[in-house]
N, C-alpha and C positions, 0 to 999 in steps of 0.2 A: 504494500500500500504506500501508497505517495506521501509527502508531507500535508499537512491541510496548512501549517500556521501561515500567517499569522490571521486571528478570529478573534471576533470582538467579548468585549467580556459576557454578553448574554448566550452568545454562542458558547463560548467556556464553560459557562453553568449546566448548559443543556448537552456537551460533548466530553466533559471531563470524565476521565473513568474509562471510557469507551473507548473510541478507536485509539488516541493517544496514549492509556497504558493497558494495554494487552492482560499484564498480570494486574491483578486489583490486592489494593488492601483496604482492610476492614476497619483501617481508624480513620481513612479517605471515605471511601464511599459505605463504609457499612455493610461491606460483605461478608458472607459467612467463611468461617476457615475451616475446611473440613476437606475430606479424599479427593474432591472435586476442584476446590477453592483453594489449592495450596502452593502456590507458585509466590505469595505477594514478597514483597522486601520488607524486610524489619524495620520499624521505625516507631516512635514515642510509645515506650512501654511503660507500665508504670512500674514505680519504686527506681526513678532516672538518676542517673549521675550527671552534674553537668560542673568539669574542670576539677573532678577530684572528690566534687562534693555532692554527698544525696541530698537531692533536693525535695525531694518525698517518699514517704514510704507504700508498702502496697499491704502491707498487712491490716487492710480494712479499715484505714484511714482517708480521709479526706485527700486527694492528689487530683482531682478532676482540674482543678486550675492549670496544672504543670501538664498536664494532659491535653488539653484544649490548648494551653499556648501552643507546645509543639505540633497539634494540629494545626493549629493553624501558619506555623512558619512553614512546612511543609505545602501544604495547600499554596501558599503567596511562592513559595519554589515551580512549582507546577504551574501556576496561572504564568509565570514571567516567563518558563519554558516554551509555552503554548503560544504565548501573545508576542514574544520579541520579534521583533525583528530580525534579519541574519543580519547587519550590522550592529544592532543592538546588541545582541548574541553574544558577537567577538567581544565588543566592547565591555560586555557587561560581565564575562562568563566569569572570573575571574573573584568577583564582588557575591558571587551564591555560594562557589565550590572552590575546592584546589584542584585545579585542573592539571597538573601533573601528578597529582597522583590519581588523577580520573585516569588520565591519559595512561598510566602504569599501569592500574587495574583493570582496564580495558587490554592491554600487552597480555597480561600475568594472566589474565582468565584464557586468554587466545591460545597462550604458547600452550597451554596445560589442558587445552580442551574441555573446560571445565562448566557443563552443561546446565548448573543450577545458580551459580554465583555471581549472575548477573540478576538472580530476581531474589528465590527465596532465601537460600544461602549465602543473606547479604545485613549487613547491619548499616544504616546508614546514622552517619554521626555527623553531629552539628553542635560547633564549640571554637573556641578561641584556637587562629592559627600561629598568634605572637607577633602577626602582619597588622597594622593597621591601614584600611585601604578606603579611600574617598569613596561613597555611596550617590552613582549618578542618578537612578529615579530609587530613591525610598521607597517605602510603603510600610504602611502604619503598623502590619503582624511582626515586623523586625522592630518597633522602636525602644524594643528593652533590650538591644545590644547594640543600639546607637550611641557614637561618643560623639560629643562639640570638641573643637580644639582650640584653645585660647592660649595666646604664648608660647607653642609649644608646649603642650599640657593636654591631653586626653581626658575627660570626662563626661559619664555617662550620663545622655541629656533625661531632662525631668521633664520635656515634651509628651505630651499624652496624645497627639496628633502632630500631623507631616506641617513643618512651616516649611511654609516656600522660599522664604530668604534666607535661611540656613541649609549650611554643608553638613553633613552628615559624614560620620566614618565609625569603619567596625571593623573588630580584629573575627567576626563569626564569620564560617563559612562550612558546607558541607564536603564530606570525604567519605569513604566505605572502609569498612574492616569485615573482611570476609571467615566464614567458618564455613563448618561443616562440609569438607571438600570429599564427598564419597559419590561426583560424579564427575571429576576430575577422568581427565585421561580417555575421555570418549564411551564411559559409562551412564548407562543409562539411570531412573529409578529403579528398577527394577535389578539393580547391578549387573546387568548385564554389557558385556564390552561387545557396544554397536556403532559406535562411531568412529570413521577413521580418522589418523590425525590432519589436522589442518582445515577442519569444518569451521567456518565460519557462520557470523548470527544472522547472514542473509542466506546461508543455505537452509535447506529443507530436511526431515527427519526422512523424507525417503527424495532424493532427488528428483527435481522437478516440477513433485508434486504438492503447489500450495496450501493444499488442505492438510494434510500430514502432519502442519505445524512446525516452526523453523526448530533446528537441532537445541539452538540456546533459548532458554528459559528466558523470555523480558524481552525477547530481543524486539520486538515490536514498541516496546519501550521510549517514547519521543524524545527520553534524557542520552539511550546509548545511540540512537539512530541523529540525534543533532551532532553528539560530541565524534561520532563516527564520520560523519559526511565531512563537516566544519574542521576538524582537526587531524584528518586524517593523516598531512607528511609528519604532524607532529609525533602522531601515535606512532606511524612508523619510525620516528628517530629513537622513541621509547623504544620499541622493541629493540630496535637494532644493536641501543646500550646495555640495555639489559641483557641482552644474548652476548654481549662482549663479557660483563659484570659481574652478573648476580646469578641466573639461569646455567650454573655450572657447578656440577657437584662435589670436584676436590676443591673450590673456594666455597663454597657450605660445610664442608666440613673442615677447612682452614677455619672459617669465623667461628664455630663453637669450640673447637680446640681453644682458639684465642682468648675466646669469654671464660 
């Protein structure tokens, strides 16, 4: 399927969920998680840490606050996904996520064929990068990780809504930390080794054929299918360093030796 963006925010309301994320989750749209419904990506659970510190508990206390905001910074990721523009995109991309390490984990899932961890076997995390970066369009579900900067001085603004003659800056943005890798290597759910290597997320679980559903879990996903299109020579320099670097296993087993 083709890209739709960019679509107005009424359209958004009425298309989110749908063609743009293939896999759904249940604290987005309210879907069931169950044998059928289990593909979605990890994200605001409760009893959260954010920078070290729990910020709520889940042992049947009150956390729906901490729950809802991360709803909702999630949801304002997806709506700017959906509505940017491709120049907005480039420019913007940078101010949501950490795009090299999108760009890695995009690499790392490829090289290793790793069939789930672009959707359910994914954690998506959002927290302080130690960068602080100018914020070019705001929006109000981020303004509890807005900083003002005055003198060289960073502080987080007490704005309860977007002023328009203030600059904005945030050290937030989101990244992935992946588990559960038991479909790595071209294995299926089913543990079965079906995939050869070198399947990519626009191939098909049986070639050719579009109904079959693509080999990678998400991959219909508008976040991997933009950062694919839009960054592609970058992905490939990832790859290309890491298959120098990291992707090699007497330097894996050098670095634990070392530790």
């Amino acid at each position: 399927m083709e890209y739709l963006y960019p679509i107005t925010s009424s359209e958004w309301n009425v298309k989110f969920g749908n063609e743009y994320v293939n896999y759904k989750h249940n604290t987005l749209v309210n879907e069931e998680f169950d044998g059928d419904h289990s593909f979605e990506f990890r994200y605001a659970c409760r009893g959260d840490y954010r920078d070290g510190d729990l910020i709520n508990e889940s042992d049947g206390q009150d956390d729906d606050a901490q729950f809802d905001l991360n709803h909702d910074v999630m949801l304002a990721f997806y709506e700017w996904l959906i509505t940017a523009t491709e120049e907005q995109y480039v420019a913007e991309a940078s101010q949501w996520f950490v795009k090299s390490a999108m760009e890695f984990f995009y690499a790392f899932t490829h090289y290793y064929t790793m069939m789930d961890n672009r959707a359910k076997n994914t954690f998506w995390h959002f927290a302080k990068t130690g960068v602080h970066r100018e914020v070019s369009r705001p929006v109000a579900a981020l303004l509890h990780v807005y900083d003002e900067l005055d003198n060289g001085v960073y502080t987080r603004t007490s704005d309860t809504s977007i002023d328009p003659n203030k600059t904005y800056y945030t050290e937030y943005a989101f990244d992935l930390w992946t588990y559960d890798c038991d479909t790595a290597l071209g294995i299926d759910n089913n543990g079965a080794l079906v995939f050869p290597y070198g399947k990519e997320d626009t191939d098909y679980r049986t070639e050719g054929d579009p109904l079959s559903g693509y080999a990678f879990n998400g991959a219909g996903s508008i976040f991997w299918r933009r950062l694919r299109t839009t960054f592609a020579s970058e992905i490939v320099d990832t790859m290309s360093a890491a298959d120098r670097n990291c992707f090699n296993s007497q330097d894996l087993i050098d670095e634990f030796d070392q530790f």
